[in-house]
N, C-alpha and C positions, 0 to 999 in steps of 0.2 A: 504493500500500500504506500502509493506517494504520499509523502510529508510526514510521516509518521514520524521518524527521526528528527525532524525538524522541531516539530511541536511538543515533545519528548524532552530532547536537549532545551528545547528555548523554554519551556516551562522551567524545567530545571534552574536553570540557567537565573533565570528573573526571581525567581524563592530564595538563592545563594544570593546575588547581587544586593536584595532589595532586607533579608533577615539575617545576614551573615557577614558580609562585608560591611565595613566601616562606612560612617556615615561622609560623606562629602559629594561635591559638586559631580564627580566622574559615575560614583556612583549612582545619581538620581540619574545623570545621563543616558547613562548603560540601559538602566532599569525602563526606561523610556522607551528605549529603542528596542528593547526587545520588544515590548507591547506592541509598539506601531506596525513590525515585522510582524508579528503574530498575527497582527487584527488586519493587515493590507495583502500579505503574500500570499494570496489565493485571488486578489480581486486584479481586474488588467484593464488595461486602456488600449485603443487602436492608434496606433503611429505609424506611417508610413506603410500601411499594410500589412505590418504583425503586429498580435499582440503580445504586451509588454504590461509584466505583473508590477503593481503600485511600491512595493516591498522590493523590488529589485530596482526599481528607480530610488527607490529611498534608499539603500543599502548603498548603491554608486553614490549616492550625492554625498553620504557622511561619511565613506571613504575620502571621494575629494577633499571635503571641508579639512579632513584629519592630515591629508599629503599636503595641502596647499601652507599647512604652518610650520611645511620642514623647509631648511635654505637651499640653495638651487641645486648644489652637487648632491645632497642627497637625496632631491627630487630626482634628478637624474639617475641617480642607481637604482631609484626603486620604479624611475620607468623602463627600464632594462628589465629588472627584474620579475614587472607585471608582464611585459612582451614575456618572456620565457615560460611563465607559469600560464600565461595564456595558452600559447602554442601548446603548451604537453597536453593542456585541458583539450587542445579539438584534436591533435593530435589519437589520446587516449580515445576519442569519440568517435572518431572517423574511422581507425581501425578496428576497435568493436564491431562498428557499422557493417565494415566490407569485408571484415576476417575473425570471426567472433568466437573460433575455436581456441585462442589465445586466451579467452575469456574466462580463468582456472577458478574465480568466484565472485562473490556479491560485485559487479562492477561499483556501485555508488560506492563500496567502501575502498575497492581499489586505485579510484581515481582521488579520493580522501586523503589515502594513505601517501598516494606519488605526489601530490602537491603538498602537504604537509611534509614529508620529509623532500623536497625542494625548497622551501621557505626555509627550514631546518639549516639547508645548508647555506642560504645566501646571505642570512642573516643572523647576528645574535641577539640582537636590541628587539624584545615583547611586541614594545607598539608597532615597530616597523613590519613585524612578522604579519601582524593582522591586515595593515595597511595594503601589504603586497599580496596575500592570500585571499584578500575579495576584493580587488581592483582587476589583480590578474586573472580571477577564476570569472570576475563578472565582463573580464573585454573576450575572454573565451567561449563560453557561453552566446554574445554576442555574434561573433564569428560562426561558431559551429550553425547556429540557428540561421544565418540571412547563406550560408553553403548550403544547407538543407533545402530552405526555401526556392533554391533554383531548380531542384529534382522534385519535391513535392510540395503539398500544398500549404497553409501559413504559418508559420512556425509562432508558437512562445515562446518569449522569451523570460525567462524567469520561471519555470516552471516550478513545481514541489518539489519536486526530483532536484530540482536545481538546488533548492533549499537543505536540503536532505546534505546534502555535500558541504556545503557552507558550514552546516552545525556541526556533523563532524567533523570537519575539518578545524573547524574551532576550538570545537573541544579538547580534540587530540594537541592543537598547539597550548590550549589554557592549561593541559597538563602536563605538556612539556616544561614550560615556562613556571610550570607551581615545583615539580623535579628541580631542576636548578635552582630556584631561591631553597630550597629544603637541603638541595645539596651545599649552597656557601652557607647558610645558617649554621650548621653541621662541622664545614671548614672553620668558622670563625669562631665557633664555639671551642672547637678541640685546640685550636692554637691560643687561645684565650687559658684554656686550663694547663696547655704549657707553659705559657709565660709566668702564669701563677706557682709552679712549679718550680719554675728556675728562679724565680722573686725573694 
């Protein structure tokens, strides 16, 4: 069933943000945007002859909004970086498409798992991970659907399925990124009990 994963994770997802996490401005943000995601990304609009889910216009726009406050070189690296993660995304889709015996299991988690671990490698810095993981999976997405469109008839874009990718993809990097602060907490605790050692 599409979106199931989606509305799974984002529920999830807005219970931890909004009961768990500390109170401040990023916070009510987050919490915000899950709702608006949750309540729009099934509903679409017509543009240019496809439709295009309200939740995946809004998901691109607060991407932008998040890249446009980094300085120009590292807008630059992370418009490279969306081109690449793009590509794998239609890439991975088009050869399903035409050769789908490669297809060893759940695609939506395989395509999850290759753009999460390509973020993984391009970057270390949290925000930027997110930044490039739905800038680049939404200009792919993008792509694949208006390729589609020339063979058959009007694509969506933003689908549940599409959703469905996003939240794991999310998730698997919110838990990448929770591993590592757990791993230096860990570092700077044990080096902390040696200084106190050697004091």
């Amino acid at each position: 069933m599409e979106g199931i994963w989606f509305y799974w994770i984002g529920w999830i997802g807005w219970v931890i943000t909004t009961f768990i996490v500390g109170k401040g401005k990023v916070r009510t943000q987050v919490a915000i945007l899950i709702l608006v995601l949750l309540s729009f990304a099934h509903m679409k609009i017509s543009i240019l002859s496809h439709e295009i889910s309200i939740g995946f216009l809004i998901l691109l726009f607060v991407s932008y909004m998040m890249s446009a406050k980094l300085n120009n070189i590292t807008l630059l690296y992370i418009s490279i970086c969306t081109i690449i993660l793009g590509l794998a995304y239609v890439t991975f889709y088009l050869f399903s498409l035409f050769d789908p015996v490669w297809i060893v299991f759940n695609p939506t988690f395989m395509v999850s798992f290759i753009l999460t671990y390509l973020v993984l490698l391009l970057t270390k810095q949290s925000l930027k991970r997110y930044i490039i993981f739905i800038i680049g999976i939404c200009h792919g997405e993008v792509l694949y659907r208006v390729i589609l469109s020339k063979i058959q008839f009007t694509q969506t874009i933003g689908t549940l399925l599409f959703f469905d990718i996003v939240a794991i993809g999310i998730f698997m990097i919110s838990l990448w990124n929770g591993l590592e602060l757990l791993s230096t907490y860990f570092n700077q605790l044990q080096q902390k009990q040696a200084r106190e050692r050697l004091g």
